[in-house]
PADRENMI-836060 format. One line per field, with one value per residue (C-alpha): residue number from 1; residue in three letters; z, x, y. Coordinates in nm, 2 decimals, always signed. Example, Ala and Ser with C-alpha at 12.3 -4.5 7.8 and 13.67 -1.06 7.14 Angstrom:
2
num <- [1:2]
residu <- [ALA:SER]
Z <- [+0.78:+0.71]
X <- [+1.23:+1.37]
Y <- [-0.45:-0.11]
This chain:
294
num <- [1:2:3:4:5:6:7:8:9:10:11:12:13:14:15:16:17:18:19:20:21:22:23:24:25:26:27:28:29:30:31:32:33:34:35:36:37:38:39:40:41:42:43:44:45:46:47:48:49:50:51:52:53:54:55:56:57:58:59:60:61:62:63:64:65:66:67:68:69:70:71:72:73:74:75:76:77:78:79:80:81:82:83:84:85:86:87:88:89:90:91:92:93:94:95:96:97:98:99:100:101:102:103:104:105:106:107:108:109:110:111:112:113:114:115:116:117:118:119:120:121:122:123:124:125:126:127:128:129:130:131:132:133:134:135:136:137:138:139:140:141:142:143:144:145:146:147:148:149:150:151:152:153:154:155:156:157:158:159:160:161:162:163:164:165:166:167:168:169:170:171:172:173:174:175:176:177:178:179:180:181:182:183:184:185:186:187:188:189:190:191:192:193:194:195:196:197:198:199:200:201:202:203:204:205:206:207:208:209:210:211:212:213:214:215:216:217:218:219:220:221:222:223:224:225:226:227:228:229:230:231:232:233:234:235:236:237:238:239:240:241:242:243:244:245:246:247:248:249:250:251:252:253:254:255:256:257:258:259:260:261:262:263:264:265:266:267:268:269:270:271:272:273:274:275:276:277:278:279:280:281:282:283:284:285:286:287:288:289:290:291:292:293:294]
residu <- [UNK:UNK:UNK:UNK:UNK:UNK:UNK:UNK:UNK:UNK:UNK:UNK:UNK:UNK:UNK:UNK:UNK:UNK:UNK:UNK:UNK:UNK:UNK:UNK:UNK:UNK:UNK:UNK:UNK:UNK:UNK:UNK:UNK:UNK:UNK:UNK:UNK:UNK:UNK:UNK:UNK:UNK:UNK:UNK:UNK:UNK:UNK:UNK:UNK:UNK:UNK:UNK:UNK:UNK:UNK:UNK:UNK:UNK:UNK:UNK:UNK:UNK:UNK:UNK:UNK:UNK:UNK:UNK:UNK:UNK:UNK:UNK:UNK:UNK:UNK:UNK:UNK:UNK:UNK:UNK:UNK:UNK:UNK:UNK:UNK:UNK:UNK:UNK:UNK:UNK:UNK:UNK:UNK:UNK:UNK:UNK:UNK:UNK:UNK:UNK:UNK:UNK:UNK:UNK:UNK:UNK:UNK:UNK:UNK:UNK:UNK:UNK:UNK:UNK:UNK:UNK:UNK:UNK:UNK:UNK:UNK:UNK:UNK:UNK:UNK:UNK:UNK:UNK:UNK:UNK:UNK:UNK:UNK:UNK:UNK:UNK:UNK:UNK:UNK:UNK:UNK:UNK:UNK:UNK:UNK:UNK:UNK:UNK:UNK:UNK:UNK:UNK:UNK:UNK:UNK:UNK:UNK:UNK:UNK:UNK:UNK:UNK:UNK:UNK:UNK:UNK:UNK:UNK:UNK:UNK:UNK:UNK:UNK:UNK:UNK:UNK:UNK:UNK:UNK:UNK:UNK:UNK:UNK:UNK:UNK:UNK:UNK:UNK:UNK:UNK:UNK:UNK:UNK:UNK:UNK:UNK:UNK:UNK:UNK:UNK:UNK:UNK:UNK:UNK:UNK:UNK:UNK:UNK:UNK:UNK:UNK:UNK:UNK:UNK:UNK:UNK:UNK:UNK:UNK:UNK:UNK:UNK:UNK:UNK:UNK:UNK:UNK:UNK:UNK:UNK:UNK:UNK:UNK:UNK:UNK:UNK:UNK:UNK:UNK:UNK:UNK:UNK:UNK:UNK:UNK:UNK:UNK:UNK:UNK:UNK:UNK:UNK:UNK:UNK:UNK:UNK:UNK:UNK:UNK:UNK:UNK:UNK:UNK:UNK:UNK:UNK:UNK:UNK:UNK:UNK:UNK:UNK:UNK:UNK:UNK:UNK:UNK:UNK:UNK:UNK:UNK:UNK:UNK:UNK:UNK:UNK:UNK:UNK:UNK:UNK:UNK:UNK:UNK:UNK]
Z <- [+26.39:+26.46:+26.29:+26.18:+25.83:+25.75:+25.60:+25.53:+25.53:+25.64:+25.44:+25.58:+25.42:+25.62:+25.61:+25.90:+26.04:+26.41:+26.52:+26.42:+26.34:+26.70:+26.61:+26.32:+26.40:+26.70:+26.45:+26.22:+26.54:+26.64:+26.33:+26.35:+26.16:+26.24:+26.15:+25.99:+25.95:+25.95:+25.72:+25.82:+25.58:+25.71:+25.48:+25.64:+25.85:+26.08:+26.35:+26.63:+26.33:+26.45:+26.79:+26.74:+26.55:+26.73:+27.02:+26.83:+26.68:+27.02:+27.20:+26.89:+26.72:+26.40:+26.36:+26.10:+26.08:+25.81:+25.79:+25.43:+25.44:+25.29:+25.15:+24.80:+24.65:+24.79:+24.55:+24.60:+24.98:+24.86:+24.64:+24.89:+25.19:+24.89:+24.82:+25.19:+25.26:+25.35:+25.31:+25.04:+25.05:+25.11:+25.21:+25.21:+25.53:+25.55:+25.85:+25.93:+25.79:+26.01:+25.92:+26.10:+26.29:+26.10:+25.74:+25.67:+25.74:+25.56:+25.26:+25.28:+25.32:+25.02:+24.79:+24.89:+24.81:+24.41:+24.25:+23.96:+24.20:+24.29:+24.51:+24.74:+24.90:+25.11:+25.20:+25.23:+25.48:+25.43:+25.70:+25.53:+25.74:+26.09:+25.90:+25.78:+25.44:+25.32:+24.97:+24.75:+24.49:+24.16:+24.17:+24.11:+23.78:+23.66:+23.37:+23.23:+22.92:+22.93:+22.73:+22.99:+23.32:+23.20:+23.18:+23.49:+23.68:+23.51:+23.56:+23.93:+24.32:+24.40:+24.76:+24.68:+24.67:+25.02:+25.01:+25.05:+24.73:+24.61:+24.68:+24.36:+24.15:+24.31:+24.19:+23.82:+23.81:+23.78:+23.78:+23.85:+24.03:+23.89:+24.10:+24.05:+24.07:+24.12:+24.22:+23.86:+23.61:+23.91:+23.95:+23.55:+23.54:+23.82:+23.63:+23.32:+23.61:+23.77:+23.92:+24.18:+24.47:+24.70:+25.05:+25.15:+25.60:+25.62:+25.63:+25.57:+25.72:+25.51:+25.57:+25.29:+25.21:+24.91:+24.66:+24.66:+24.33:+24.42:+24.71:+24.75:+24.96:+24.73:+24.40:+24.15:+24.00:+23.61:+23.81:+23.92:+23.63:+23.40:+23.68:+23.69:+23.27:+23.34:+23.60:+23.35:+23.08:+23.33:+23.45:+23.05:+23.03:+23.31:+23.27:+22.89:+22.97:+23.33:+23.15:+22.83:+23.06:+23.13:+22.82:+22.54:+22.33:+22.23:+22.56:+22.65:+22.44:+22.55:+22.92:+22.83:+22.62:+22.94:+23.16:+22.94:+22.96:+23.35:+23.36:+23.16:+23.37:+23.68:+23.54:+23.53:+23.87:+23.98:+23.77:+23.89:+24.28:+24.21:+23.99:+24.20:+24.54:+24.72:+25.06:+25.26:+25.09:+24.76:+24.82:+25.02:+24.69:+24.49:+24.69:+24.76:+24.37:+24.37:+24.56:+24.54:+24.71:+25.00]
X <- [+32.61:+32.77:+33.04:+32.82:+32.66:+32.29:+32.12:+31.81:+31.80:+31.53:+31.49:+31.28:+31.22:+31.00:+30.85:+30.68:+30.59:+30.65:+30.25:+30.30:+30.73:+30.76:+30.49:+30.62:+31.00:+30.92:+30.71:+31.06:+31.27:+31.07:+31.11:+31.19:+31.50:+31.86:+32.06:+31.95:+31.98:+31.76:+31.82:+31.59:+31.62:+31.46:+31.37:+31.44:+31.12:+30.97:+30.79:+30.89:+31.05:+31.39:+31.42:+31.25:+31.47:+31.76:+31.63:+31.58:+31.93:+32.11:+31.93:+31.98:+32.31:+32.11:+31.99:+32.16:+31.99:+32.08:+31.84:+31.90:+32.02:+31.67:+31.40:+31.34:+31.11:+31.01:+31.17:+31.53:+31.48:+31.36:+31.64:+31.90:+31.84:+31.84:+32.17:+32.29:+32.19:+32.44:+32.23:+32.18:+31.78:+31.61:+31.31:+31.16:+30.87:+30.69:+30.61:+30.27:+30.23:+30.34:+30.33:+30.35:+30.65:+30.78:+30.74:+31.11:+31.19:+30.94:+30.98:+31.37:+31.39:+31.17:+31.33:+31.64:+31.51:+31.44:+31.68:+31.47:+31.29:+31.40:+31.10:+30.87:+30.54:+30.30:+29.93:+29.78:+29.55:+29.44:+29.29:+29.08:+28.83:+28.92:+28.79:+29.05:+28.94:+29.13:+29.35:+29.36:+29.63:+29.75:+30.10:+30.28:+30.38:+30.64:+30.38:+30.31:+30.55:+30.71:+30.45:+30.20:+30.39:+30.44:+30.04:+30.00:+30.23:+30.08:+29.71:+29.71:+29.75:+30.14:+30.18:+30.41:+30.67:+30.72:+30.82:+31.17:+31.38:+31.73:+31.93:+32.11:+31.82:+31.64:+31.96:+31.95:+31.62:+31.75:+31.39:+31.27:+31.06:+30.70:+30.44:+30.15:+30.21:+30.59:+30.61:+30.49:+30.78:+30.99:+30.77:+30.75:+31.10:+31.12:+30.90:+31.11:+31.42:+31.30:+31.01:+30.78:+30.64:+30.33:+30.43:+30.10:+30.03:+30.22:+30.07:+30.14:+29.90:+29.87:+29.74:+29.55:+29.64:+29.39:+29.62:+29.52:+29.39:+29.13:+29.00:+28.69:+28.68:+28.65:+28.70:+28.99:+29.10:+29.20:+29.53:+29.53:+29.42:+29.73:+29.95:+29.81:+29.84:+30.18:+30.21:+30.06:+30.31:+30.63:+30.48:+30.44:+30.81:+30.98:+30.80:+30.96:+31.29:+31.27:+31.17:+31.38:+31.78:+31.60:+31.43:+31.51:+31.36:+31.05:+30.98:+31.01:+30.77:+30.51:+30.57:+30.52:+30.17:+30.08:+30.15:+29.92:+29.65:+29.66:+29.59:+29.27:+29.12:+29.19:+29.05:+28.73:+28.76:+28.82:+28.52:+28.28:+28.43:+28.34:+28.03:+27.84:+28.02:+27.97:+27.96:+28.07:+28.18:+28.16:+28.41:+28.65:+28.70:+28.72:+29.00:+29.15:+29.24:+29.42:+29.73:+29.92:+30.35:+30.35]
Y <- [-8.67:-9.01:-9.17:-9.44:-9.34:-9.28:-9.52:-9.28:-8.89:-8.73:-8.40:-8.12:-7.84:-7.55:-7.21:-7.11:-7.42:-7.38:-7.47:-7.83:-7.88:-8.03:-8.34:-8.35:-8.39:-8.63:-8.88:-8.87:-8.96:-9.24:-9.41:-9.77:-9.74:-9.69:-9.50:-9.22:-8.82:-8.57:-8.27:-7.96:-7.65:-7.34:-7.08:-6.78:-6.86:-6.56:-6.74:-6.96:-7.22:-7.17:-7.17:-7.55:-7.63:-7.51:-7.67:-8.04:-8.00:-7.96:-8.25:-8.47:-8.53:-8.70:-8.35:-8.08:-7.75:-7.51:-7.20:-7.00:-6.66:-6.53:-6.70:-6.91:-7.09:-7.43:-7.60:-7.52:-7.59:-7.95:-7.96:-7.80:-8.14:-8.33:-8.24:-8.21:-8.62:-8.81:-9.17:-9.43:-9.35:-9.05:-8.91:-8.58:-8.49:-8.21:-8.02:-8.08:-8.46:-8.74:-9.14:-9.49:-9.55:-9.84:-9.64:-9.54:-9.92:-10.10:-9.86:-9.90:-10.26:-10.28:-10.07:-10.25:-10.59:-10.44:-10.29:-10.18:-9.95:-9.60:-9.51:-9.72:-9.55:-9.67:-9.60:-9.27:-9.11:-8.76:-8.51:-8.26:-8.04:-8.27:-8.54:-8.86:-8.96:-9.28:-9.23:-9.50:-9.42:-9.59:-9.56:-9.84:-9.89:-10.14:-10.27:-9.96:-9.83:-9.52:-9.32:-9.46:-9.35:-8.95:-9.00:-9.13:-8.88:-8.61:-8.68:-8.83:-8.72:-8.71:-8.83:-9.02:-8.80:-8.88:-9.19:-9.33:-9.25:-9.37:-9.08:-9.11:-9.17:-8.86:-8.67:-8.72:-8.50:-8.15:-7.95:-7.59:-7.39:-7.34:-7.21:-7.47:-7.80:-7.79:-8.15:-8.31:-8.22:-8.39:-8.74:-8.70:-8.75:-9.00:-9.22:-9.25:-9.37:-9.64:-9.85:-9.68:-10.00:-10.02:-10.14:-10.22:-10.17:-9.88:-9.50:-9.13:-8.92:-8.63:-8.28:-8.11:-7.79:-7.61:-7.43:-7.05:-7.05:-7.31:-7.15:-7.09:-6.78:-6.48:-6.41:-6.41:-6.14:-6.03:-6.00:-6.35:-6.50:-6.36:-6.47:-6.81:-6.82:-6.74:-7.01:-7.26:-7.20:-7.21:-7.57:-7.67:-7.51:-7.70:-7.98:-8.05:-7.92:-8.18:-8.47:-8.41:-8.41:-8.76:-8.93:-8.68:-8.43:-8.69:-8.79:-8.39:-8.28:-8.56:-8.44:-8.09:-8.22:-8.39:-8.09:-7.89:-8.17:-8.18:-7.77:-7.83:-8.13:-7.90:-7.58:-7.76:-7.93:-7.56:-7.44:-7.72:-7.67:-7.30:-7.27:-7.62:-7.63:-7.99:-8.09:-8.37:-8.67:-8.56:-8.23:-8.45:-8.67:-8.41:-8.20:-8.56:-8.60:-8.26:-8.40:-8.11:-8.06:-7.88]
């Protein structure tokens, strides 16, 4: 590193991500905007991850590389670079997603330019099957009340997430790991902080990735089924406790309601996806409402 301080870190969290970590980290270094870090957390990968990153991080002095002892879950290794960043904003990248080359400084100058804002995002394009489907989202929400952002956070796609944060805000939300859908107890919370903005010309390019238990290769188990109803209530859980350190115990129990409410609308996505499968266009919007973390 420099002497000069970040103004964005980059956060990476990866597991295995060697076959595109190279396309991915060059799209992050060719960012418009300097100075920034970037912050790449390996977890305890076993393919060629580390070498990559060890050969990134000695040609690049904005490059740290930490690789954890032995693996976690994802979300302390999203949590761990959050904590590691060094820069008034923040932004998290996955591996296999890349995004304009002037998104970290369109999205920084305009969170900077309103301060009721703790996140801005930009426009979504999602690859699913080699085919890039445009995303429109509804996230912006400064006229909604507070009821009416848990709702929204709970019930819709969650790109988002990787867009450029306050740092500071981002660290108020102390949230655990739940296996499905460990990214809405965290944008719950978010939305109770602050003001989420649309800076409109600017694009992630996103990489779907089908959770497991929507797959529709096979069949799911008695096994898989109790471990998913156990899944469900650590996301209710986590999701109350999250949103309650932020808005209290009212607010908790409407995010844990909400959590709930988003398992039933994607129980029956799953059961129409598995019951009436649908091609083409029809299958690409559904999978595109999912909007799942990496």
């Amino acid at each position: 590193m420099t002497n000069t301080r970040p103004r964005v870190s980059v956060g990476m969290p990866v597991y295995n991500g060697g076959k595109s970590l190279a396309k991915a980290l060059d799209n992050v270094l060719a960012q418009t905007l300097p100075p920034f870090e970037i912050i790449i957390s390996d977890n305890g990968s076993t393919d060629e991850t580390a070498e990559i990153c060890q050969k990134y991080a000695s040609e690049n002095p904005s490059i740290r590389y930490f690789r954890q002892a032995e693996t976690t879950n994802p979300t302390r290794n999203f949590r761990f670079v959050v904590e590691q960043a060094k820069g008034d904003y923040f932004m998290w990248s996955a591996h296999d997603d890349v995004r304009d080359v002037e998104f970290v400084e369109q999205l920084s100058v305009a969170l900077a330019a309103n301060p009721n804002a703790i996140l801005a995002f930009g426009d979504v394009v999602q690859y699913f099957e080699d085919t890039l489907v445009p995303t429109p989202l509804d996230f912006e929400h400064g006229t909604r009340n507070r009821i009416g952002r848990l709702y929204w956070a709970a019930t819709s796609p969650l790109h988002h997430l990787y867009g450029v944060w306050r740092t500071a805000s981002l660290r108020r939300i102390d949230w655990t790991h739940t296996e499905w859908w460990h990214d809405t107890p965290l944008m719950m919370a978010a939305a109770l902080l602050g003001d989420f903005i649309h800076v409109p010309g600017v694009r992630l390019h996103y990489l779907y990735n089908e959770h497991p238990f929507f797959s529709a290769e096979g069949g799911v188990t008695l096994t898989q089924l109790l471990r998913r109803t156990g899944d469900i209530f650590d996301l209710v859980v986590c999701s109350g406790k999250t949103v309650g350190k932020i808005g209290g115990i009212g607010f908790g129990l409407a995010a844990s309601t909400f959590a709930l409410l988003k398992v039933a609308q994607q129980t029956a996505v799953f059961f129409r996806h598995r019951l009436l499968p649908r091609r083409g266009t029809d299958r690409r919007q559904e999978h595109s409402r999912r909007g799942q973390i990496k």
